[in-house]
PDBQT receptor file of N, H, CA, C and O in Angstrom, charges set to zero:
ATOM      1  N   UNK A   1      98.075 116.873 178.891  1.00  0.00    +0.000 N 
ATOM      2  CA  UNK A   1      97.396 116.159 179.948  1.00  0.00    +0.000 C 
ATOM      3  C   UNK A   1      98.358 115.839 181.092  1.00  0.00    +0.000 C 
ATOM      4  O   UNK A   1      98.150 116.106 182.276  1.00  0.00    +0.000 OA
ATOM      5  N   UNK A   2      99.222 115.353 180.689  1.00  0.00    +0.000 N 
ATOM      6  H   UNK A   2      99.391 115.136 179.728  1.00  0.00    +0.000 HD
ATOM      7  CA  UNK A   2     100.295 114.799 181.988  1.00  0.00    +0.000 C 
ATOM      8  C   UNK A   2     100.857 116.370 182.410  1.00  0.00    +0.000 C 
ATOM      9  O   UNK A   2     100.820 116.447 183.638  1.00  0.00    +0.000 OA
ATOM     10  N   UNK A   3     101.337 117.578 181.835  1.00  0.00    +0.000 N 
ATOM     11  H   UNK A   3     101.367 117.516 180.837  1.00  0.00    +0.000 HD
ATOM     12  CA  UNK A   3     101.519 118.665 182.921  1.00  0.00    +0.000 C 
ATOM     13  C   UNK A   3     100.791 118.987 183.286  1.00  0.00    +0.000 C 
ATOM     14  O   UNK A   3     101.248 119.857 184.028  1.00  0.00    +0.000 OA
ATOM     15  N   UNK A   4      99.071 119.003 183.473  1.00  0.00    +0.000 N 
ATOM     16  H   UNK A   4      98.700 118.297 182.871  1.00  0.00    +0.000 HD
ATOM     17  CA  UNK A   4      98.080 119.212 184.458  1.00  0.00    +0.000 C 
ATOM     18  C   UNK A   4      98.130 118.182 185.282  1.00  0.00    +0.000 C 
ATOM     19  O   UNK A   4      97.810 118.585 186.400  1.00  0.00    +0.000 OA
ATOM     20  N   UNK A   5      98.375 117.038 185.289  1.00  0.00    +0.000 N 
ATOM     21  H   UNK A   5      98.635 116.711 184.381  1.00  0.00    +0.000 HD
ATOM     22  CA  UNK A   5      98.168 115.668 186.282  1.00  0.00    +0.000 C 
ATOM     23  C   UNK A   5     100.024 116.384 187.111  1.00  0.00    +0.000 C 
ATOM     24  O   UNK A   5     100.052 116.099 188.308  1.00  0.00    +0.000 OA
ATOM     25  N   UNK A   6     100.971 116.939 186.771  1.00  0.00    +0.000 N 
ATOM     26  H   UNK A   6     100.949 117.170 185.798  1.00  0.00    +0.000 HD
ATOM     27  CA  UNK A   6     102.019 117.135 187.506  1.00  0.00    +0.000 C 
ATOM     28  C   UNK A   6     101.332 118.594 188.021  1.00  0.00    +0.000 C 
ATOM     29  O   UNK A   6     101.968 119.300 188.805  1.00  0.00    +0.000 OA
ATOM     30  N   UNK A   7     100.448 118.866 187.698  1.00  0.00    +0.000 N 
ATOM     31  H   UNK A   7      99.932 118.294 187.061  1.00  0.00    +0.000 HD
ATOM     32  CA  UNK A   7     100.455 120.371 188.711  1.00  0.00    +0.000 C 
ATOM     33  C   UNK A   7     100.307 121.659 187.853  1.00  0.00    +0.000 C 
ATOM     34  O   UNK A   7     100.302 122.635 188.603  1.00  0.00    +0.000 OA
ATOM     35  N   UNK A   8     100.240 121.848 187.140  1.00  0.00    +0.000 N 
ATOM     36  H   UNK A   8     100.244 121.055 186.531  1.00  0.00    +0.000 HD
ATOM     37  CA  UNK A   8     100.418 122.922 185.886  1.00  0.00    +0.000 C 
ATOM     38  C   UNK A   8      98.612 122.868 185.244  1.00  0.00    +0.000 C 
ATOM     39  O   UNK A   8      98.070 122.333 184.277  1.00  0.00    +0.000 OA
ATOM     40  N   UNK A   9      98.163 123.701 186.349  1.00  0.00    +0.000 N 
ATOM     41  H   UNK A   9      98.604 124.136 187.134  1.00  0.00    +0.000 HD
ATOM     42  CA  UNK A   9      96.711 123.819 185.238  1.00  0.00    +0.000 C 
ATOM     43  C   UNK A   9      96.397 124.671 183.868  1.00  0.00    +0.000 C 
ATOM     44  O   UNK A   9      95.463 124.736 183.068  1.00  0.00    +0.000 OA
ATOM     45  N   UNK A  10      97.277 125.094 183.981  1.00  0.00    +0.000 N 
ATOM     46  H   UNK A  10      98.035 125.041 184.631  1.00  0.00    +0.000 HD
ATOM     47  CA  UNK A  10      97.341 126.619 182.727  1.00  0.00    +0.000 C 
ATOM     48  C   UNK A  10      97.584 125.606 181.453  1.00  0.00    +0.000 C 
ATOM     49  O   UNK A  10      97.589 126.043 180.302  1.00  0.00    +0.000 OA
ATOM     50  N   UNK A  11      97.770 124.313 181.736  1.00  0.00    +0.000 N 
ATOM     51  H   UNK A  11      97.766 123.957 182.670  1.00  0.00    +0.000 HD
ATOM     52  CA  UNK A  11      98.169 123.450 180.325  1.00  0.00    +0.000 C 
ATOM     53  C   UNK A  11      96.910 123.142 179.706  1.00  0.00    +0.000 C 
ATOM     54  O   UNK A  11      96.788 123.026 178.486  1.00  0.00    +0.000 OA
ATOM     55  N   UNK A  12      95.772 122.978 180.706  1.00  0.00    +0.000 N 
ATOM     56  H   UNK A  12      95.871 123.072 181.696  1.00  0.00    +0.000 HD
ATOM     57  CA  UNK A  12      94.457 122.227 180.510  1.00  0.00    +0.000 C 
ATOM     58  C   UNK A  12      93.778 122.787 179.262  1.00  0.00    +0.000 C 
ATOM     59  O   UNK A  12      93.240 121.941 178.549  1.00  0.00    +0.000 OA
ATOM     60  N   UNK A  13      93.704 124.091 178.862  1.00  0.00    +0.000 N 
ATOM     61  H   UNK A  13      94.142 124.779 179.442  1.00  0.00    +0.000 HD
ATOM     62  CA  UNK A  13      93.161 124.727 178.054  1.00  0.00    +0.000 C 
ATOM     63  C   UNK A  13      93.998 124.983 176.459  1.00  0.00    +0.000 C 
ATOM     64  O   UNK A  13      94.779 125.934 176.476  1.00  0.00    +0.000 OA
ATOM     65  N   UNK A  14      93.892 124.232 175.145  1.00  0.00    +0.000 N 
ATOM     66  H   UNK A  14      93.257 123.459 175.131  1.00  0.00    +0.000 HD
ATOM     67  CA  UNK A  14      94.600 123.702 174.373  1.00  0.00    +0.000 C 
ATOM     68  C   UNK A  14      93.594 125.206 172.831  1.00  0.00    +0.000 C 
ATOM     69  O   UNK A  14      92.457 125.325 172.375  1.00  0.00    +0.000 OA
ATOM     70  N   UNK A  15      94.572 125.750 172.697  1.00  0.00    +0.000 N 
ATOM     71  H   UNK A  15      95.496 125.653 173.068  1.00  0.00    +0.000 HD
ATOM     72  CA  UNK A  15      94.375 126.399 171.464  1.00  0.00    +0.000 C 
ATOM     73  C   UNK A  15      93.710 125.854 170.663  1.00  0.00    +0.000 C 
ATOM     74  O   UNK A  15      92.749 126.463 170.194  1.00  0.00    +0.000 OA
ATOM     75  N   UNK A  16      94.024 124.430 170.212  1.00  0.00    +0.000 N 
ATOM     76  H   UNK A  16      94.805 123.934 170.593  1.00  0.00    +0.000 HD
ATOM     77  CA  UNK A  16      92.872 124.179 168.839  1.00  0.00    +0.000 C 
ATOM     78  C   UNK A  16      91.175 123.077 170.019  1.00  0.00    +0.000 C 
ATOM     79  O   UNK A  16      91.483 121.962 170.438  1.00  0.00    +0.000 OA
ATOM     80  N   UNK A  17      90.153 123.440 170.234  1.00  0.00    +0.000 N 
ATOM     81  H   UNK A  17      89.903 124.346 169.893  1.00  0.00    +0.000 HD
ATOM     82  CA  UNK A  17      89.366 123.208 170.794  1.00  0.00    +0.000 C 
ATOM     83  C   UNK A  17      89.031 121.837 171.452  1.00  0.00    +0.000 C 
ATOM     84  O   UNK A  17      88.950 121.388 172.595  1.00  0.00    +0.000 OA
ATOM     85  N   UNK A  18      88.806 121.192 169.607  1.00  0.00    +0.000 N 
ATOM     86  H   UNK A  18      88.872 121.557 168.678  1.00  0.00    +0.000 HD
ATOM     87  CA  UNK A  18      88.458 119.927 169.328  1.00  0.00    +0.000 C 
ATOM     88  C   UNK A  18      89.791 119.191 169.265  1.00  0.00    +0.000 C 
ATOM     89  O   UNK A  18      89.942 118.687 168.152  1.00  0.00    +0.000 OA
ATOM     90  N   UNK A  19      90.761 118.976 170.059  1.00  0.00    +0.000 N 
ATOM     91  H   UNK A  19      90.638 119.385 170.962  1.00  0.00    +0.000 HD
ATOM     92  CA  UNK A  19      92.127 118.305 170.327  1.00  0.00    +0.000 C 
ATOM     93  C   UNK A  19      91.930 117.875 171.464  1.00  0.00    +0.000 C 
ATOM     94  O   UNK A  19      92.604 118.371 172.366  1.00  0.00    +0.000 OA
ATOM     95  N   UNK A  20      91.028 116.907 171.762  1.00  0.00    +0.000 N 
ATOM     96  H   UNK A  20      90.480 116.504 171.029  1.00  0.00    +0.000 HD
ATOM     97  CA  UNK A  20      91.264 116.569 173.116  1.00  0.00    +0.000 C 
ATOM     98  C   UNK A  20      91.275 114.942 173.600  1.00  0.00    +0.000 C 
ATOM     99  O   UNK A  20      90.371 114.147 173.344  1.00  0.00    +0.000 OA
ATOM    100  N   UNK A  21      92.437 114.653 174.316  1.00  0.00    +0.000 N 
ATOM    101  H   UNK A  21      93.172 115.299 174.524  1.00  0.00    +0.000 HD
ATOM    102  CA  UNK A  21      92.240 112.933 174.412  1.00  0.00    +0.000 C 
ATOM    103  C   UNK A  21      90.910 112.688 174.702  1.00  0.00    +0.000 C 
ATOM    104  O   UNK A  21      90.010 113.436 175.085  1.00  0.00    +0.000 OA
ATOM    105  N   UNK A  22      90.973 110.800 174.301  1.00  0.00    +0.000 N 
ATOM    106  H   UNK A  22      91.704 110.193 173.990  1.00  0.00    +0.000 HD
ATOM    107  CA  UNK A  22      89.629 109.943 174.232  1.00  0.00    +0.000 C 
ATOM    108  C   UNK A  22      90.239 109.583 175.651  1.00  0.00    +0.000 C 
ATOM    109  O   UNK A  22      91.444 109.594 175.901  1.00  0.00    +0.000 OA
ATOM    110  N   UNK A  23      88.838 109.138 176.883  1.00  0.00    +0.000 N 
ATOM    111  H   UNK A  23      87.859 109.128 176.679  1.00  0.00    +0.000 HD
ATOM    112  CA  UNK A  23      88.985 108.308 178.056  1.00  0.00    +0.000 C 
ATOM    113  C   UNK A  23      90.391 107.420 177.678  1.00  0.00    +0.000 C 
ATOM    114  O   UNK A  23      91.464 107.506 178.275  1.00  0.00    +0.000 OA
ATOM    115  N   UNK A  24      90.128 106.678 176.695  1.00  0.00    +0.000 N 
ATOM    116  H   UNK A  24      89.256 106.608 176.210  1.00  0.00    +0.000 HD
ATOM    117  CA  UNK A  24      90.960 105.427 176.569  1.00  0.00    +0.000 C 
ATOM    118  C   UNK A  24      92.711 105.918 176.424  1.00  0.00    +0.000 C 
ATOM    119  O   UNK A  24      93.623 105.125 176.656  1.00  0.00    +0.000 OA
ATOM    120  N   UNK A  25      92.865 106.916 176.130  1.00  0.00    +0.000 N 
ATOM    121  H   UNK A  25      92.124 107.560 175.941  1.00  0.00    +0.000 HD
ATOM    122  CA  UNK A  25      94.162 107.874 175.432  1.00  0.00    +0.000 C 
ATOM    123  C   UNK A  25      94.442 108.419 176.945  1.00  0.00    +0.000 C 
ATOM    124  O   UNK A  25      95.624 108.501 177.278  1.00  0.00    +0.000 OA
ATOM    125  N   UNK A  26      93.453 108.791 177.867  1.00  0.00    +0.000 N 
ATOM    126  H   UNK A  26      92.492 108.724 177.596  1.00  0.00    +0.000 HD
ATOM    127  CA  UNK A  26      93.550 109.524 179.075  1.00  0.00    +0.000 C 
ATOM    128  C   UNK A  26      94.284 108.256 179.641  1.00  0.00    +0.000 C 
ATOM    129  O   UNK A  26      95.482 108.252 179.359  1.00  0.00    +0.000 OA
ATOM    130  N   UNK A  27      93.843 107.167 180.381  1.00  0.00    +0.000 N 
ATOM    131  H   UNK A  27      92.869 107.170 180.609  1.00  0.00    +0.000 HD
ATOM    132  CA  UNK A  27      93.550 106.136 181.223  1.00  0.00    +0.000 C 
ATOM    133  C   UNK A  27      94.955 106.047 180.605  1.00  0.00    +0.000 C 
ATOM    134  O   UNK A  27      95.873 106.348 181.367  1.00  0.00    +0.000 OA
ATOM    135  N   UNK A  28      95.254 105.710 179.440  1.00  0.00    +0.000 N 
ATOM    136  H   UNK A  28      94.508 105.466 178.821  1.00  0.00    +0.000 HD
ATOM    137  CA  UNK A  28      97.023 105.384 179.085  1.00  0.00    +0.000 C 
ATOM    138  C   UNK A  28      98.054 106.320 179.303  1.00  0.00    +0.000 C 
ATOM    139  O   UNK A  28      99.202 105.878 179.317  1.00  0.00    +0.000 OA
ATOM    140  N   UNK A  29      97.890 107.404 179.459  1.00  0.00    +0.000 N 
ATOM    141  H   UNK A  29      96.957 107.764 179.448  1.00  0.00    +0.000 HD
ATOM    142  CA  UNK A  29      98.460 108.821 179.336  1.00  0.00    +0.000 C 
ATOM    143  C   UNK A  29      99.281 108.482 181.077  1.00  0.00    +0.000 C 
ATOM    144  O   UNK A  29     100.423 108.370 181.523  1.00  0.00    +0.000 OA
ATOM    145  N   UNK A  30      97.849 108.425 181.597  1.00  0.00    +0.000 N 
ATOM    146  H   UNK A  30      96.922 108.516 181.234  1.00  0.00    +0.000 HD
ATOM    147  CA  UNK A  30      97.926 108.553 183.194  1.00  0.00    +0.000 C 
ATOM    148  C   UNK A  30      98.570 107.205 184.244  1.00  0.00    +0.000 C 
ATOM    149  O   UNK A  30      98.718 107.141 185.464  1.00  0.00    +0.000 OA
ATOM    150  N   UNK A  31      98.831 106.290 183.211  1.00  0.00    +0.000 N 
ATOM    151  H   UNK A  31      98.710 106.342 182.220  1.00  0.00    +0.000 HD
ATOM    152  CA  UNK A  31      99.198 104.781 183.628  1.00  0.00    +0.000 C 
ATOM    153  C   UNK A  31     100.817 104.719 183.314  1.00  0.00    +0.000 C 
ATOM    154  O   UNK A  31     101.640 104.099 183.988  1.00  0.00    +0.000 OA
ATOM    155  N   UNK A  32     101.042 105.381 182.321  1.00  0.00    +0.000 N 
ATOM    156  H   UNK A  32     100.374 105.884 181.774  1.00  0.00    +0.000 HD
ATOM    157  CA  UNK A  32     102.003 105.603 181.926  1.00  0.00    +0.000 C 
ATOM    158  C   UNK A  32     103.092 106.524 182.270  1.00  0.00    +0.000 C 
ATOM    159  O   UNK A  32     104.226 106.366 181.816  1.00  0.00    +0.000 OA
ATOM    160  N   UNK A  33     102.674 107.791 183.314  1.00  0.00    +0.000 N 
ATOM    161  H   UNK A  33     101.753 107.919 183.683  1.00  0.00    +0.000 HD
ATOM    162  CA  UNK A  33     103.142 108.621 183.859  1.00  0.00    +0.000 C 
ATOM    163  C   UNK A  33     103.147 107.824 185.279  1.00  0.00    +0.000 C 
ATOM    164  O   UNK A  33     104.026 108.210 186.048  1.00  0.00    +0.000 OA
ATOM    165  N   UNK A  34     102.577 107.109 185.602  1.00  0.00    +0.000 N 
ATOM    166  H   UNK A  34     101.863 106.795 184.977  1.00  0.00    +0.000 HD
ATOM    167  CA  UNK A  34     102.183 106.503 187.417  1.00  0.00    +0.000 C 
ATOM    168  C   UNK A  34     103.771 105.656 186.865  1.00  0.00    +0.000 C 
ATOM    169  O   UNK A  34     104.670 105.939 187.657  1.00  0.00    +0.000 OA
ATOM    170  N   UNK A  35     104.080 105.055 186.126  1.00  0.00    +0.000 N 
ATOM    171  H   UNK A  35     103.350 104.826 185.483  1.00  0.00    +0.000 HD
ATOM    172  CA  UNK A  35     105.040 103.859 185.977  1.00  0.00    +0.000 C 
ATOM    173  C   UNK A  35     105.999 104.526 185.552  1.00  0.00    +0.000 C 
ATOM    174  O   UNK A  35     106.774 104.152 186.433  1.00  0.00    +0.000 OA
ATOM    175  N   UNK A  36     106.735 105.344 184.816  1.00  0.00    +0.000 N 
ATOM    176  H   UNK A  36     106.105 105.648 184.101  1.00  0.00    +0.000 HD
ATOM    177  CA  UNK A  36     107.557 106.416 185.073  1.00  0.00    +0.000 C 
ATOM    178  C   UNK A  36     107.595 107.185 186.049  1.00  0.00    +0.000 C 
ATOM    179  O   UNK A  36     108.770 107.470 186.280  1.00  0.00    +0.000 OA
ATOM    180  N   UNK A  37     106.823 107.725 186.824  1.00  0.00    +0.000 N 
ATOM    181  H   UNK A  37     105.868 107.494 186.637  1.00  0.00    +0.000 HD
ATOM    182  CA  UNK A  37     107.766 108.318 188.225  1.00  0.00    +0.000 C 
ATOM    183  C   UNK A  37     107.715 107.303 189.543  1.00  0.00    +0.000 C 
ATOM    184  O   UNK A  37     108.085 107.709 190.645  1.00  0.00    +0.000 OA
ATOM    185  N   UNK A  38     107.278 106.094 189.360  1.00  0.00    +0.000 N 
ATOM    186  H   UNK A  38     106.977 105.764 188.465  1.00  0.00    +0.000 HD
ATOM    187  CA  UNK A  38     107.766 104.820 189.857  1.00  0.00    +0.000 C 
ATOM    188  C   UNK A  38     109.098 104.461 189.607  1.00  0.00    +0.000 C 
ATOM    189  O   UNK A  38     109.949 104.220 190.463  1.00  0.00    +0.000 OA
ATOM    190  N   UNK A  39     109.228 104.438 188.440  1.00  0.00    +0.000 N 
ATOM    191  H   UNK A  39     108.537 104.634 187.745  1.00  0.00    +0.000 HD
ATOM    192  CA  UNK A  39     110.532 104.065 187.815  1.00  0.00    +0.000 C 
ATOM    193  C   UNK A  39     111.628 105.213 188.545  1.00  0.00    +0.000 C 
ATOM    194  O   UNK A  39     112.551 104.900 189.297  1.00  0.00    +0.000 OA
ATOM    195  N   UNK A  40     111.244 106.713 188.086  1.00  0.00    +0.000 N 
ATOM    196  H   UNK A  40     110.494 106.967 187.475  1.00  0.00    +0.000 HD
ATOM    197  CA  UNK A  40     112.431 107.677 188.120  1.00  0.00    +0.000 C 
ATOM    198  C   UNK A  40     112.674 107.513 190.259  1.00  0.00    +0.000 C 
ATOM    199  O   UNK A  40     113.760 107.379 190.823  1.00  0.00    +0.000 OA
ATOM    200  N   UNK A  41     111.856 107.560 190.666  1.00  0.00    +0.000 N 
ATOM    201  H   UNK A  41     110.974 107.669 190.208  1.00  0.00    +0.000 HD
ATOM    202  CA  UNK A  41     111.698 107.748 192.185  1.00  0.00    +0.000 C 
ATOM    203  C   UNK A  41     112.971 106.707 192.811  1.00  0.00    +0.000 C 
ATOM    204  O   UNK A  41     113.770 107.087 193.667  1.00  0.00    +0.000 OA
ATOM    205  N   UNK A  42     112.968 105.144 192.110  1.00  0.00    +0.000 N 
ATOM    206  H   UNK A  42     112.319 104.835 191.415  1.00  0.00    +0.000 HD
ATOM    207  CA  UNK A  42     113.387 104.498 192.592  1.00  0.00    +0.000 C 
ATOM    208  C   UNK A  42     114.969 104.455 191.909  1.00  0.00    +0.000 C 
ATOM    209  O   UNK A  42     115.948 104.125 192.578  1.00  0.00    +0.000 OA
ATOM    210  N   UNK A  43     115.031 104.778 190.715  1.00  0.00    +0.000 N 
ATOM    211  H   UNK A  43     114.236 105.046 190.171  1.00  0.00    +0.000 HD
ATOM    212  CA  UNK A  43     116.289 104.859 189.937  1.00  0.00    +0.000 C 
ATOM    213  C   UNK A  43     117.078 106.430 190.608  1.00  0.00    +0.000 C 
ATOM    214  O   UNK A  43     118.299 106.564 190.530  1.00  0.00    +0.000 OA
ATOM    215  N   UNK A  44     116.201 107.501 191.234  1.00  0.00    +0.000 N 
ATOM    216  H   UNK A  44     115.209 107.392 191.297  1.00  0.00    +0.000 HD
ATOM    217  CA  UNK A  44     116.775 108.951 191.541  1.00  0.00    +0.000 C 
ATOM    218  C   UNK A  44     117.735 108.454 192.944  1.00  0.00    +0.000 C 
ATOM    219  O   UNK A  44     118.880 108.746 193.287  1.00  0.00    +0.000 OA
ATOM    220  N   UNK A  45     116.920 107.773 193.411  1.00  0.00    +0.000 N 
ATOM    221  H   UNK A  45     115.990 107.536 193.132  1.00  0.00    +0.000 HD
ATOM    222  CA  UNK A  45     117.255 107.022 195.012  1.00  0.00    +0.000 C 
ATOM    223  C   UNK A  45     118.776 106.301 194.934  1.00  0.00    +0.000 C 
ATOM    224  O   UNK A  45     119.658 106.203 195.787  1.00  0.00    +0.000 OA
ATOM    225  N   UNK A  46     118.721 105.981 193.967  1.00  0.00    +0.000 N 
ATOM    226  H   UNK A  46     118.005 106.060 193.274  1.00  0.00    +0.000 HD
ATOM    227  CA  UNK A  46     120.583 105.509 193.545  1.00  0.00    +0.000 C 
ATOM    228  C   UNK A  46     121.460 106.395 193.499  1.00  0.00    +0.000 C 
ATOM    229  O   UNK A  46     121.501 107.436 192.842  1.00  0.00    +0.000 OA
ATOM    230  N   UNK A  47     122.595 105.688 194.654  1.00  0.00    +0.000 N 
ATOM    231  H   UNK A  47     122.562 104.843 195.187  1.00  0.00    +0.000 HD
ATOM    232  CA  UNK A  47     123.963 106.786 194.951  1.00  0.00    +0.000 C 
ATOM    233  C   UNK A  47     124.614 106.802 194.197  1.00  0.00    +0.000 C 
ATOM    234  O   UNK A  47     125.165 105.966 193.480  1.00  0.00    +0.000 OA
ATOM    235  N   UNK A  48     124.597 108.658 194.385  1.00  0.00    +0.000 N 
ATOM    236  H   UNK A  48     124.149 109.337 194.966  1.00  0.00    +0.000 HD
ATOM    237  CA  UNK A  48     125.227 108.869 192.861  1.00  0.00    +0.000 C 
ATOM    238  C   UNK A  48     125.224 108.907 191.702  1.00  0.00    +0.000 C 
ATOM    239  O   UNK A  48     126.220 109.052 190.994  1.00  0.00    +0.000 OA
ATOM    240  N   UNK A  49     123.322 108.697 191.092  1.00  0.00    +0.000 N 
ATOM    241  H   UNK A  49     122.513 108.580 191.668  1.00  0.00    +0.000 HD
ATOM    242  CA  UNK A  49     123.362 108.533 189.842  1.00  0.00    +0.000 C 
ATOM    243  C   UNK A  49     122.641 109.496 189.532  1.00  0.00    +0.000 C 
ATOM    244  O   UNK A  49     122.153 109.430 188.404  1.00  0.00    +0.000 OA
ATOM    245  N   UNK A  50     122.298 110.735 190.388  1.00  0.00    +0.000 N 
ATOM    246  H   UNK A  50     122.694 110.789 191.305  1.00  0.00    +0.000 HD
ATOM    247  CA  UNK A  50     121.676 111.791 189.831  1.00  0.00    +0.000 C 
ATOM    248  C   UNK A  50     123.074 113.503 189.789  1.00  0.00    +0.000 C 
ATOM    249  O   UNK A  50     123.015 114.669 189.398  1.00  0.00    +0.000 OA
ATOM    250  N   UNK A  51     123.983 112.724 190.363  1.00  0.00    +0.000 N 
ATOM    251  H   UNK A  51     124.031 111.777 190.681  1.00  0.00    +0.000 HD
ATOM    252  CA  UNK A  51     125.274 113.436 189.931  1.00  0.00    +0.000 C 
ATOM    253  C   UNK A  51     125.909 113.018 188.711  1.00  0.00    +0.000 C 
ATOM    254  O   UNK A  51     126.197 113.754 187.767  1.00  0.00    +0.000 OA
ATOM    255  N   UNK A  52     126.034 112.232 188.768  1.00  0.00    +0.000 N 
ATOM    256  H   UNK A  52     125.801 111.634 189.535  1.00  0.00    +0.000 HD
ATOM    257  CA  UNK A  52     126.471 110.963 187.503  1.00  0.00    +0.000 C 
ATOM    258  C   UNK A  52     126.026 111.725 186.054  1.00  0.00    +0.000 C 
ATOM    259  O   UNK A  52     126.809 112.236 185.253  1.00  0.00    +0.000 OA
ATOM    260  N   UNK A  53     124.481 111.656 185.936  1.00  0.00    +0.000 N 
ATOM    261  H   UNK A  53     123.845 111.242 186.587  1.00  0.00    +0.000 HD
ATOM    262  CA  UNK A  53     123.431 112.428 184.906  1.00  0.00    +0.000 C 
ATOM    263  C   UNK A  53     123.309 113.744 185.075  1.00  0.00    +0.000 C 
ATOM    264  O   UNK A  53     122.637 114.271 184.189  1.00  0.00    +0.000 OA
ATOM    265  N   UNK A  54     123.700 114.431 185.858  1.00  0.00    +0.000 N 
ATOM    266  H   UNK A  54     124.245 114.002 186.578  1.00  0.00    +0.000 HD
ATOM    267  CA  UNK A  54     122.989 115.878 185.718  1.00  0.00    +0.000 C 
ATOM    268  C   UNK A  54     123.683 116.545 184.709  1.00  0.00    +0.000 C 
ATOM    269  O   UNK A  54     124.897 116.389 184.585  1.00  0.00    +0.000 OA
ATOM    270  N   UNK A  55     123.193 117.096 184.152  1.00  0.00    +0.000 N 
ATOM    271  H   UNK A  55     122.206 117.223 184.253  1.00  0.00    +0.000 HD
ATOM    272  CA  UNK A  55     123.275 117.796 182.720  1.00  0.00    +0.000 C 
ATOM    273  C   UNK A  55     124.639 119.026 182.838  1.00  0.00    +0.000 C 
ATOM    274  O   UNK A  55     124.929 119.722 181.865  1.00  0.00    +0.000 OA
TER     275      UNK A  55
């Protein structure tokens, strides 16, 4: 669910049929991704700390 909400529709369609989040599983999925790239946006914005971390 969250790599179709980033852009990736080819994720939407799930091999086993009947695997699919409830509204309530969605609504958390999607609240939860809004507050993580809140988080990363404002933590990436720090000098120097995406040199610091890069792999």
């Amino acid at each position: 669910h969250m790599m179709v909400l980033k852009g990736n529709p080819e994720y939407r369609l799930h091999f086993n049929e009947t695997d699919a989040l409830t509204d309530s599983q969605r609504g958390y999925a999607d609240a939860q991704l809004k507050l993580f790239d809140s988080w990363y946006a404002q933590w990436s914005r720090q000098p120097g700390v995406v040199q610091r971390y890069a792999a």
